[in-house]
C-alpha positions as semicolon CSV with decimal commas, in nm:
position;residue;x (nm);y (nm);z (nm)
1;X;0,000;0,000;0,000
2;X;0,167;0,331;-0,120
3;X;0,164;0,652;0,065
4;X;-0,023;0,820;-0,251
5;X;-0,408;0,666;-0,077
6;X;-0,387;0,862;0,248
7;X;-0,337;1,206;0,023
8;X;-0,648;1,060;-0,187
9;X;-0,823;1,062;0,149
10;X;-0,698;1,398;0,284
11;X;-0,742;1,573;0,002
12;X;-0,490;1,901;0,010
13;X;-0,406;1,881;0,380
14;X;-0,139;1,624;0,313
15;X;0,172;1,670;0,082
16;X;0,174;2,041;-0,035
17;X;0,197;2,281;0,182
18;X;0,446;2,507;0,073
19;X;0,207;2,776;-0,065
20;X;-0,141;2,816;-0,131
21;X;-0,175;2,744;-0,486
22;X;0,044;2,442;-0,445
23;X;-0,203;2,296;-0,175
24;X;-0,502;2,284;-0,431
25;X;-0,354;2,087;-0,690
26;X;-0,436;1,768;-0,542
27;X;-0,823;1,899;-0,539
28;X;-0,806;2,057;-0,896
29;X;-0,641;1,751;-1,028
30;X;-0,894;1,527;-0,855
31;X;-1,227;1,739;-0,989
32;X;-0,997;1,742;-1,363
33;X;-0,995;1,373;-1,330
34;X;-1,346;1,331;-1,199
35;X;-1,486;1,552;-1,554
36;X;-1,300;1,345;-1,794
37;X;-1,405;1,044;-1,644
38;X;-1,836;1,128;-1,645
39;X;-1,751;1,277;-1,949
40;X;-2,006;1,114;-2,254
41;X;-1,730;1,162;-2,493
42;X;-1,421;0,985;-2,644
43;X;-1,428;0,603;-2,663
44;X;-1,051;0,658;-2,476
45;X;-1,120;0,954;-2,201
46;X;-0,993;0,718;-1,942
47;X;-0,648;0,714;-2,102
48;X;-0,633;1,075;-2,044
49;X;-0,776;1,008;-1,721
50;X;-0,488;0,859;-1,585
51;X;-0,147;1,043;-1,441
52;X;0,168;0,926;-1,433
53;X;0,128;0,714;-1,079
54;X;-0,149;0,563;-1,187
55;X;0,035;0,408;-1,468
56;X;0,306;0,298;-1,235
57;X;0,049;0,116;-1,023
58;X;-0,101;-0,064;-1,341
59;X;0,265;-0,198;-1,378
60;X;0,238;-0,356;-0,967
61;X;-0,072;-0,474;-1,117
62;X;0,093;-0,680;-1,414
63;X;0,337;-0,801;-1,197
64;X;0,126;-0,950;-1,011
65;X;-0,081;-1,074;-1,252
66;X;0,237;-1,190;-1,428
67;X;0,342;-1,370;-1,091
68;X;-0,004;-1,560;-1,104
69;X;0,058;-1,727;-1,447
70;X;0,418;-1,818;-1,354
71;X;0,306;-2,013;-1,037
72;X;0,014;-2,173;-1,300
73;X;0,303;-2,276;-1,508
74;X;0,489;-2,423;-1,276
75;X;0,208;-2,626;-1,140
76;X;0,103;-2,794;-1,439
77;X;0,509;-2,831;-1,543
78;X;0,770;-3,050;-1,378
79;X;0,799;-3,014;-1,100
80;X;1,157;-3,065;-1,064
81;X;1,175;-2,727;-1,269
82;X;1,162;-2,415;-1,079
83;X;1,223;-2,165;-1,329
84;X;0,851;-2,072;-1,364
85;X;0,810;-2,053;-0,963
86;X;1,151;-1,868;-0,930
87;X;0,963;-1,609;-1,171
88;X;0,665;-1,643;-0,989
89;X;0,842;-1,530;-0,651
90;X;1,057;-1,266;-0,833
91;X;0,760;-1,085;-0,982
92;X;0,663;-0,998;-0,606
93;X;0,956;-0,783;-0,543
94;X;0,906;-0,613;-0,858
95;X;0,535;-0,517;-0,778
96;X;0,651;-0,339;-0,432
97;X;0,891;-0,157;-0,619
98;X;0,565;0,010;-0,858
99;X;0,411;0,056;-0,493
100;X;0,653;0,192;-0,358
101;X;0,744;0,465;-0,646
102;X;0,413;0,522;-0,732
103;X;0,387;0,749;-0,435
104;X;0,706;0,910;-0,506
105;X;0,592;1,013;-0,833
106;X;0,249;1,124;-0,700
107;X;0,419;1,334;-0,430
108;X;0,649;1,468;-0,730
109;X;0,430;1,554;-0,922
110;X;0,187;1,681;-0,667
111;X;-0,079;1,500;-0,800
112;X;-0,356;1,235;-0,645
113;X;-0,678;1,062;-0,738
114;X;-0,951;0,882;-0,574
115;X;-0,913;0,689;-0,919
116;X;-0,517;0,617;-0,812
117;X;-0,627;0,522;-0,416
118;X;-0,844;0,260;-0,617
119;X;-0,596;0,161;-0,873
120;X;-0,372;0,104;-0,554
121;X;-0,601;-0,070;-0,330
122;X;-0,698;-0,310;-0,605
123;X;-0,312;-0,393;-0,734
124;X;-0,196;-0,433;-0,373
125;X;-0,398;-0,742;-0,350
126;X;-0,338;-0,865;-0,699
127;X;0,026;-0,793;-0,577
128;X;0,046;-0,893;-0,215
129;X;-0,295;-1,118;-0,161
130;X;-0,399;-1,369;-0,443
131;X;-0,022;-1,412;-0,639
132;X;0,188;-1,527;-0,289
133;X;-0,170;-1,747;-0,222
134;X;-0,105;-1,901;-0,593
135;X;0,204;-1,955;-0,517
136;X;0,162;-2,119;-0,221
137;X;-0,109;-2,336;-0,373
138;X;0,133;-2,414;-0,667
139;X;0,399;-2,532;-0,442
140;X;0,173;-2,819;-0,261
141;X;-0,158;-2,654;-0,042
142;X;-0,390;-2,776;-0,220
143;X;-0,576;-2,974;-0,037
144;X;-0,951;-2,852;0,026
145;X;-0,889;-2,717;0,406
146;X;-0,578;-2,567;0,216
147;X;-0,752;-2,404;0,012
148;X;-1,023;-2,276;0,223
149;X;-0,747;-2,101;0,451
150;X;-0,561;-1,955;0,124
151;X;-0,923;-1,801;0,067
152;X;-0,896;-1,654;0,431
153;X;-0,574;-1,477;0,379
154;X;-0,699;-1,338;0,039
155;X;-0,968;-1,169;0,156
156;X;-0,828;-1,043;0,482
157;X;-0,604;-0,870;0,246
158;X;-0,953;-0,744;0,058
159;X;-1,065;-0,594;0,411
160;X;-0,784;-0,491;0,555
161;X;-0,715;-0,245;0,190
162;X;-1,146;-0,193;0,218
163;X;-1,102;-0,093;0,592
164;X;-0,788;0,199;0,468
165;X;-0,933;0,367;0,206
166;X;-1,241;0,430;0,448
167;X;-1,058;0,523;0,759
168;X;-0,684;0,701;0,596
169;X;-0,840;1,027;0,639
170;X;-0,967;0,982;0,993
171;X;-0,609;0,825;1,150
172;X;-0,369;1,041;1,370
173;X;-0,172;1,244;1,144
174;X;0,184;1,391;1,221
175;X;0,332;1,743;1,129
176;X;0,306;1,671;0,725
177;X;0,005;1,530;0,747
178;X;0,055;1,168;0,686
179;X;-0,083;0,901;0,896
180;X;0,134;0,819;1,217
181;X;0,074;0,465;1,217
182;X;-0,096;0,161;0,990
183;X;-0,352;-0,027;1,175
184;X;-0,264;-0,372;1,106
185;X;0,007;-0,567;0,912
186;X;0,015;-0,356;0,551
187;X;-0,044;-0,588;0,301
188;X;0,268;-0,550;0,144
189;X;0,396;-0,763;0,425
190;X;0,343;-1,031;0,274
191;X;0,688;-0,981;0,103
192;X;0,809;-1,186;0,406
193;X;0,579;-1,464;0,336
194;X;0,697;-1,469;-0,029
195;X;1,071;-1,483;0,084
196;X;0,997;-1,765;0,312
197;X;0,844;-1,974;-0,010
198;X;1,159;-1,913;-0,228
199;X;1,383;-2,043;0,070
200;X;1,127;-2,354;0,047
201;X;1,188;-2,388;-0,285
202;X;1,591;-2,362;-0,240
203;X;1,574;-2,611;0,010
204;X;1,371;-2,875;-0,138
205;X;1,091;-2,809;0,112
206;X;0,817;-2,835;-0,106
207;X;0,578;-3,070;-0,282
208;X;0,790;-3,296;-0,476
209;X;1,098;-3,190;-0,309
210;X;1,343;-3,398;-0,139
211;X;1,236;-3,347;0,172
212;X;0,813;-3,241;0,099
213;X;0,678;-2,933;0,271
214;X;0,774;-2,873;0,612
215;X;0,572;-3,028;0,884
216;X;0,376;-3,261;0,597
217;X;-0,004;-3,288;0,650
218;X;-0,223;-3,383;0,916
219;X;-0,569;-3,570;0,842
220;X;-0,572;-3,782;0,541
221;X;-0,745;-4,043;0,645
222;X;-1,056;-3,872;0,793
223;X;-1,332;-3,803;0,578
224;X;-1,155;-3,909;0,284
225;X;-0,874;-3,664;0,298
226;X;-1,156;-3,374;0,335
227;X;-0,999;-3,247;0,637
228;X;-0,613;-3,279;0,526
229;X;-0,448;-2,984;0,592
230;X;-0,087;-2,892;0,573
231;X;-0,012;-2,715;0,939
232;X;0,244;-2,454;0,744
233;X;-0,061;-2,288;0,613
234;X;-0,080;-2,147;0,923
235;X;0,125;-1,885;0,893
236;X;-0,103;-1,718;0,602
237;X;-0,404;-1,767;0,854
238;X;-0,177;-1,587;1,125
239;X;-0,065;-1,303;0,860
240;X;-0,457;-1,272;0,760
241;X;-0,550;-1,186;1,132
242;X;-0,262;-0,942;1,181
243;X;-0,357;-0,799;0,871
244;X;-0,708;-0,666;0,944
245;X;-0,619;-0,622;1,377
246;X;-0,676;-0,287;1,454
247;X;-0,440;-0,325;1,780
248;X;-0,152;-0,397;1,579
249;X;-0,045;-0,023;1,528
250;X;0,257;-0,038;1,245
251;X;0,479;0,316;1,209
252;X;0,502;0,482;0,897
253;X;0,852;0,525;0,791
């Protein structure tokens, strides 16, 4: 989640402050944005629509996205060939580094949308939420229960980004007006759940790997397998809850 959503939120009282005329470009540009998007006209009005960040957060998008059909690939390849997961894992990375720099251009430029807080929220957990879940499933939690509690940390990730955009505005904000704190794990956090997967993968600790995922599975034989579950996934059901906590109280940096 990049700092540009909390300027969305707080409109001019956030990054420019230097004069007068430079604290209303946020609002002009917002209204501006708002026109050519109701506008009736012009099959392509949303092209014009869009400002520089935005266009860095459609790349976090595609690598995401990108991520997603690696981890595909690799499950229906070899699976003694981890080029496609390798990619899968790398893409991550790549999509914090749009996150992160479409704020910085935002800020630059000293322009924000309510378009761009969208764009954000919604590549963040194409990003962060359903391509390290793929992954995860790709590399051996499939089973149903697996599944199920992939599902969990997806759309914790879904509230946690739902429950920001609604409450940026109304968090403690310091002397240049940026939030103090994050309430809850950020979803970009799941960067350390993605770096855990490619040491998994280094090690062998994975389906089909020398030594299979770590801690194997519990439940097989009850219900026909229906309740197998692989005990690992428990780390994306503890991530999920520490994502949408409101107790957990992160700094901003």
């Amino acid at each position: 989640m990049s700092l540009r959503s909390s300027a969305a939120n707080g409109g001019a009282n956030v990054k420019h402050k230097v004069t007068s005329s430079s604290a209303s470009t946020p609002q002009a540009s917002q209204e501006k944005q708002k026109m050519l998007l109701a506008s009736d006209t012009g099959h392509f009005s949303i092209i014009r629509a869009l400002h520089l960040a935005d266009l860095i957060t459609e790349l976090n998008g595609f690598c995401g996205f990108m991520s997603i059909l690696s981890s595909l690939r690799y499950a229906s390849g070899p699976a003694d060939d981890y080029t496609n997961i390798y990619v899968a894992l790398a893409f991550i990375p790549f999509g914090l580094f749009f996150d992160f720099m479409d704020g910085k251009v935002a800020r630059w430029r000293r322009k924000s949308s309510l378009m761009g807080q969208e764009l954000d929220s919604l590549a963040d957990l194409i990003s962060f939420g359903v391509a390290p879940a793929t992954a995860a499933f790709a590399l051996g939690l499939r089973t149903p229960l697996d599944t199920l509690l992939l599902a969990f940390f997806v759309l914790c990730g879904l509230t946690r980004l739902a429950r920001f955009n609604v409450t940026a505005s109304s968090l403690p904000k310091d002397a240049t007006g940026k939030s103090k704190y994050f309430e809850g794990f950020p979803i970009p956090t799941s960067l350390g759940i993605v770096s855990c997967m490619a040491t998994c993968v280094y090690l062998g600790r994975i389906e089909g790997g020398e030594d299979g995922i770590i801690g194997g599975s519990v439940g097989r034989d009850t219900l026909g397998g229906l309740l197998e579950v692989h005990p690992i996934v428990g780390v994306f059901v503890g991530w999920g809850c520490a994502m949408v906590s409101k107790s957990i109280h992160i700094p901003k940096p």
